[in-house]
C-alpha positions in Angstrom: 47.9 19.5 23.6 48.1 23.3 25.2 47.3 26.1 23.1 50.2 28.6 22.3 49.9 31.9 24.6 50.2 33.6 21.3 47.5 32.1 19.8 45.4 32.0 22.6 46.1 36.1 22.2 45.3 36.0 18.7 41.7 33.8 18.6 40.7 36.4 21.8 38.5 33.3 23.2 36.3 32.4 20.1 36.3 28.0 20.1 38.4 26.6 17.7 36.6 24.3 15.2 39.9 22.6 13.6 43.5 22.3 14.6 45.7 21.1 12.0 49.7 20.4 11.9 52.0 21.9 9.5 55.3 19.9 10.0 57.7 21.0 13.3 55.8 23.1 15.9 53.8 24.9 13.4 50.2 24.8 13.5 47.0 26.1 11.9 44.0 27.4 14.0 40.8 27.8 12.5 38.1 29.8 14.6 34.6 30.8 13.2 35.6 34.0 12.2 39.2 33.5 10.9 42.2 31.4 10.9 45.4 31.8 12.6 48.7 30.6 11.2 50.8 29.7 13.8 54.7 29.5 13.4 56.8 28.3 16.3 60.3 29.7 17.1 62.4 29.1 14.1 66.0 29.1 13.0 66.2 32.9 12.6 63.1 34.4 14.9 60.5 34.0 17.2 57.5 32.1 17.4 54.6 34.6 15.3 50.9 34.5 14.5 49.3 35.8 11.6 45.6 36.3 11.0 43.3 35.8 7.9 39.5 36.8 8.3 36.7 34.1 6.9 35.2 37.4 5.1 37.1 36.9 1.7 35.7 37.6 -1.4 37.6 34.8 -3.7 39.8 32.1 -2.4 42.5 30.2 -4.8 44.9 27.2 -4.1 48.3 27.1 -6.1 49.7 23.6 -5.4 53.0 22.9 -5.6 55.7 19.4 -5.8 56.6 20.4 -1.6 54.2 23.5 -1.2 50.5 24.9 -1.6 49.9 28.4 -1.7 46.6 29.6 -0.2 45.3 33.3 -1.5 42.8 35.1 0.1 41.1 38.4 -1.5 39.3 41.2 0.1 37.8 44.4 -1.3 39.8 46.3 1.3 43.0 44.6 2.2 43.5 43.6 -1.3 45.0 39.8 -1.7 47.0 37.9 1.6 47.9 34.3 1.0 50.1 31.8 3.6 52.0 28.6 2.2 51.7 25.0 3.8 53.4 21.5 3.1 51.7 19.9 0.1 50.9 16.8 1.7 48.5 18.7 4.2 46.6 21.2 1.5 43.3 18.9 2.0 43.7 18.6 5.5 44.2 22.5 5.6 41.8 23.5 3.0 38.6 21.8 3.9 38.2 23.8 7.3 39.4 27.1 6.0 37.2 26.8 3.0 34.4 26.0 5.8 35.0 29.3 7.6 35.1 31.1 3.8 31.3 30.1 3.8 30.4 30.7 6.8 32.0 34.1 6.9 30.4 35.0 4.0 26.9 33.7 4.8 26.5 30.7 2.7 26.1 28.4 5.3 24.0 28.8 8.4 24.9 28.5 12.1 25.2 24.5 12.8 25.7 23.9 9.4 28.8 21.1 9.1 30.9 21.2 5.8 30.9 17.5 5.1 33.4 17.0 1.9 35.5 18.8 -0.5 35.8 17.8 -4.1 38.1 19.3 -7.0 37.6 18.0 -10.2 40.0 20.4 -12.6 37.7 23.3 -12.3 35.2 22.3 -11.0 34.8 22.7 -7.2 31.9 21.0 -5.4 31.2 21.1 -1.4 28.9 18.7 0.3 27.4 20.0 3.8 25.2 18.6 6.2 22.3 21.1 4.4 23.0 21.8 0.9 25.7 21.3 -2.1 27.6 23.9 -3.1 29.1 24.3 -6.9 31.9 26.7 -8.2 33.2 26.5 -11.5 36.5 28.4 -12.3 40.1 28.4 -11.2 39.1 29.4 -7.9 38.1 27.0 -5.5 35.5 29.7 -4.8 34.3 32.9 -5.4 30.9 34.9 -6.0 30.5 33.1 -9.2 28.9 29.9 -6.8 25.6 28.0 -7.0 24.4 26.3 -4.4 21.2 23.9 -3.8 19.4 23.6 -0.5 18.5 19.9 -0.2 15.0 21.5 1.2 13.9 22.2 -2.7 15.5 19.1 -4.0 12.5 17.2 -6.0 15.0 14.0 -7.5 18.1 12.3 -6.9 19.3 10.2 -10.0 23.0 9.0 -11.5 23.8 8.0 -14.7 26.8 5.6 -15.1 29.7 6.3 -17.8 33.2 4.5 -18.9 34.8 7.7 -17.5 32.4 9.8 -15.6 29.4 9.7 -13.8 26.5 12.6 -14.2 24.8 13.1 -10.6 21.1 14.3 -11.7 19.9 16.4 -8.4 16.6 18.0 -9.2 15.9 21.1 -7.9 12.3 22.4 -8.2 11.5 21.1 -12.0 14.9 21.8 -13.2 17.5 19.2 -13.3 21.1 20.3 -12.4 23.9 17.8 -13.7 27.1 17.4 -12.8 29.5 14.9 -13.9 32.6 13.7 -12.1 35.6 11.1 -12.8 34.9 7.9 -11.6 37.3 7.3 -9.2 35.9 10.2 -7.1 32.2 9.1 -8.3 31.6 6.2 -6.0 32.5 8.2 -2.8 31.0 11.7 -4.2 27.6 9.6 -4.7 27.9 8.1 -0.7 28.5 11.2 1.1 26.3 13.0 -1.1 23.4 10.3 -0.6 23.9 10.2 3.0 23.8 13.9 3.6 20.2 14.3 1.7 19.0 10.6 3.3 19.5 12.6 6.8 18.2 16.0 5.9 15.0 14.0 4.6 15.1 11.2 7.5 15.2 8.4 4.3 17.3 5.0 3.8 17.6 5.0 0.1 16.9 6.5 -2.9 13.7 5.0 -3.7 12.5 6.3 -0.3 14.1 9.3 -0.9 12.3 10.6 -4.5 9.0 9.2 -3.5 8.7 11.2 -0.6 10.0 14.5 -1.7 7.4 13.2 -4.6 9.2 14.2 -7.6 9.4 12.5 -11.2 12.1 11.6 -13.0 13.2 14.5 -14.9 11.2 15.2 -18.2 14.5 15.8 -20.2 15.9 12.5 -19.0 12.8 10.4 -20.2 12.6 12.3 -23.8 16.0 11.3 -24.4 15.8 7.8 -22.8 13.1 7.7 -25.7 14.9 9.3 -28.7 17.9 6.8 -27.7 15.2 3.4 -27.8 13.4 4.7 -31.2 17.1 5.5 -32.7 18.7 1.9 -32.1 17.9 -1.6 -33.0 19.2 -4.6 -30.4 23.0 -5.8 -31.9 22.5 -8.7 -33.8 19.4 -7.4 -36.0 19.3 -8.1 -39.5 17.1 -7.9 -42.6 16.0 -11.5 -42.2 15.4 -10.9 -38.6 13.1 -8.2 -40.5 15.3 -5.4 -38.9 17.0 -2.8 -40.9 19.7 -2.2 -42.9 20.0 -5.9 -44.4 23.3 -6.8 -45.3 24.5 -8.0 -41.7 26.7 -11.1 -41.7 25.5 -13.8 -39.2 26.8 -15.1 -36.3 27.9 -18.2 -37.1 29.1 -17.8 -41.5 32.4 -18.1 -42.0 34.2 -15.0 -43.6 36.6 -17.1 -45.4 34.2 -20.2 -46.5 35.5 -20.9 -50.0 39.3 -20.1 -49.7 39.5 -23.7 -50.5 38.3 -23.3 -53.8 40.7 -20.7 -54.9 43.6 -21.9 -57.3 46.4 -22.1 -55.4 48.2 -19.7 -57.9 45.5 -17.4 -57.5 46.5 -14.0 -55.7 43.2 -14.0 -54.0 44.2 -16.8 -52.1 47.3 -14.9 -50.5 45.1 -11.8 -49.4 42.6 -14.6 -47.9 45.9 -16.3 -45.9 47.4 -13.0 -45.3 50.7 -14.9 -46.4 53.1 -16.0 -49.3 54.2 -19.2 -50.1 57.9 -19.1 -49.4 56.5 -16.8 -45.9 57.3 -20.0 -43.7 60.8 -20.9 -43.0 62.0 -17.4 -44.3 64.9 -16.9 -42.0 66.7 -20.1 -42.6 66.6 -19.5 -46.5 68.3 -16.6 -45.9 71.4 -18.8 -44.5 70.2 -20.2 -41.1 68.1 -19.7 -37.9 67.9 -16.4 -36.5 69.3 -17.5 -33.3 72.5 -18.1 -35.6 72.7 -14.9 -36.7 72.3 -13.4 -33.4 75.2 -15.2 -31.7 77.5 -14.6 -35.0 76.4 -11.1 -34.2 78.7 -11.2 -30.9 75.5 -10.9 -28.7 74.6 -13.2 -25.9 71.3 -14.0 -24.1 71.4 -11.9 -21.1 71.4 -14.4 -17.5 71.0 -13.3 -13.5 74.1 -13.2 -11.8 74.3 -15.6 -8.8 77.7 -14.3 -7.6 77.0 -13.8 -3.8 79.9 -10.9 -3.6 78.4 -9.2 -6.5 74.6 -9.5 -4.9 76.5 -8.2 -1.5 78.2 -5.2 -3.0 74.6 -4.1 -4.8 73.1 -4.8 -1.3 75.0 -2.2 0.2 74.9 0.0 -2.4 71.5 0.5 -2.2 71.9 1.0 1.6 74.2 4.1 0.8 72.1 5.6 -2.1 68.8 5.6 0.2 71.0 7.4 3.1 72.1 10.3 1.2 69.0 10.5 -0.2 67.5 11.0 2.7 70.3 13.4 3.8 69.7 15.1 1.2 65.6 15.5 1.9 66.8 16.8 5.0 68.9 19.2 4.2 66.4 20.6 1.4 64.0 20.9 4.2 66.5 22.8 5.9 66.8 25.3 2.8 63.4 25.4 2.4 62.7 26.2 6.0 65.2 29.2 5.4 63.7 30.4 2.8 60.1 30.9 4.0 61.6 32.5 6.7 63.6 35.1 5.1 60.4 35.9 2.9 58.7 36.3 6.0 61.3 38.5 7.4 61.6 36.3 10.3 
């Protein structure tokens, strides 16, 4: 696919690392040292290119239902933002976000970004070299850690109902981070394979007993406080266990109901039912399916009337037209819109 003359203009031959689509003609060009919007020739003006320099000092995503708003800030030109479709903010934001480091020095020359994850706010970048941590509304800022794979010591994970913790140990100090676990399984992959590669490992095990680090001293005090704190289920007095009391597997909680008078109240707490409980409906003057057809209500059936099933047919045919006429013409609006705020 050729390059737009005016974007060709705007990169002023700098290689561009990531092309992405926007819907139409427009397009999104992202160079080392900035990225170029690209809209084609639209409804009410030409074809334009705007320019936003990898040098920002904060970067913030706004997502809308049909729109995401990308903001960039910089100590001079104050705050510049561009809008894309929704359905292409991760396909948009991951290289952008990759030139933000890379302007700003974070990552090194042949340094790849490898992943994006957002987790509420918490933002975390895998590369080919380190991971990268911002926590805030902003996907990131100045406010960042980040952890060269070179000092990594351990690489551990800790399984939840909800979340999983990543332990990565950097130096002596463990760093945790937890994430939701349908974003664990392939945070813990990529993540993996990045540090197996910068270490020239296949697995964990490989990988902590070459880089020679222990499992974390905090993790084994509390592995130990948990054992000393908790008996196996099932433990009883007899079992000389504590806290006696327990009932065992196998006794019956309501061994000697039987013996109970039957006019004895006891008895009806141990049923959890009266005596006149059963058949209770038709004491009252007949089944409730009686009552309910007395009512004037009928069991509802499936119709099996072919002109009936023909005319739903094509009613559904006609609603799911003009709705997407309608998705059209929205578009349409929409498209108007953004241009008239861009003064196009």
């Amino acid at each position: 696919m050729s390059t737009p003359a005016v974007v060709t203009d705007a990169i002023d031959g700098e290689e561009v690392a990531a092309r992405v689509p926007l819907g139409g003609d427009d397009e999104l060009f992202v160079t080392p040292s900035r990225t170029v919007l690209y809209r084609a020739e639209g409804l009410l003006s030409d074809e334009s290119t705007e320019q936003f320099p990898h040098g920002a000092d904060r970067l913030t995503v706004s997502e809308g239902r049909r729109k995401t708003r990308l903001s960039l800030e910089y100590a001079i030109d104050g705050t510049r933002e561009f809008t894309v479709p929704a359905k292409r903010t991760d396909d948009v934001l991951l290289p952008v976000l990759a030139g933000v480091l890379s302007g700003n020095g974070i990552t090194e020359s042949g340094e790849t970004v490898v992943e994006l994850y957002r987790f509420s706010e918490l933002t975390l970048i895998v590369t080919s070299d380190r991971l990268v941590k911002h926590v805030g509304e902003a996907v990131w800022d100045g406010d960042y850690e980040d952890y060269d794979y070179a000092d990594v010591t351990n690489l551990a994970f800790e399984d939840g109902a909800v979340a999983t913790q990543i332990v990565l140990t950097v130096g002596d100090r463990p760093q945790r981070i937890k994430a939701p676990n349908e974003d664990a399984s392939d945070l813990r992959e990529r993540l993996k394979t990045a540090l197996f590669e910068y270490h020239g490992v296949d697995s964990v095990a490989e990988l902590n007993e070459s880089l020679g680090g222990d499992e974390p001293e905090e993790t084994r005090e509390a592995a130990t406080a948990f054992d000393d704190r908790l008996e196996p289920l099932g433990t009883n007095a007899a079992d000389g266990g504590p806290g006696g009391g327990s009932v065992a597997a196998d006794e019956d909680p309501l061994a000697g109901a039987d013996a109970l008078e039957p006019d004895d109240p006891r008895a009806e707490s141990r049923t959890g039912s009266t005596p006149h409980a059963a058949g209770g409906a038709e004491t009252r003057g007949g089944s409730a399916d009686d009552a309910f057809e007395e009512g004037g209500f009928q069991p509802a059936t499936a119709t099996t009337d072919p002109e009936l099933l023909e005319r739903i047919d094509a009613l559904e045919v006609a609603v799911e037209r003009q709705a997407a006429a309608i998705e059209r013409q929205a578009e349409t609006i929409e498209q108007l819109i953004e241009e008239l705020r861009r003064g196009r």
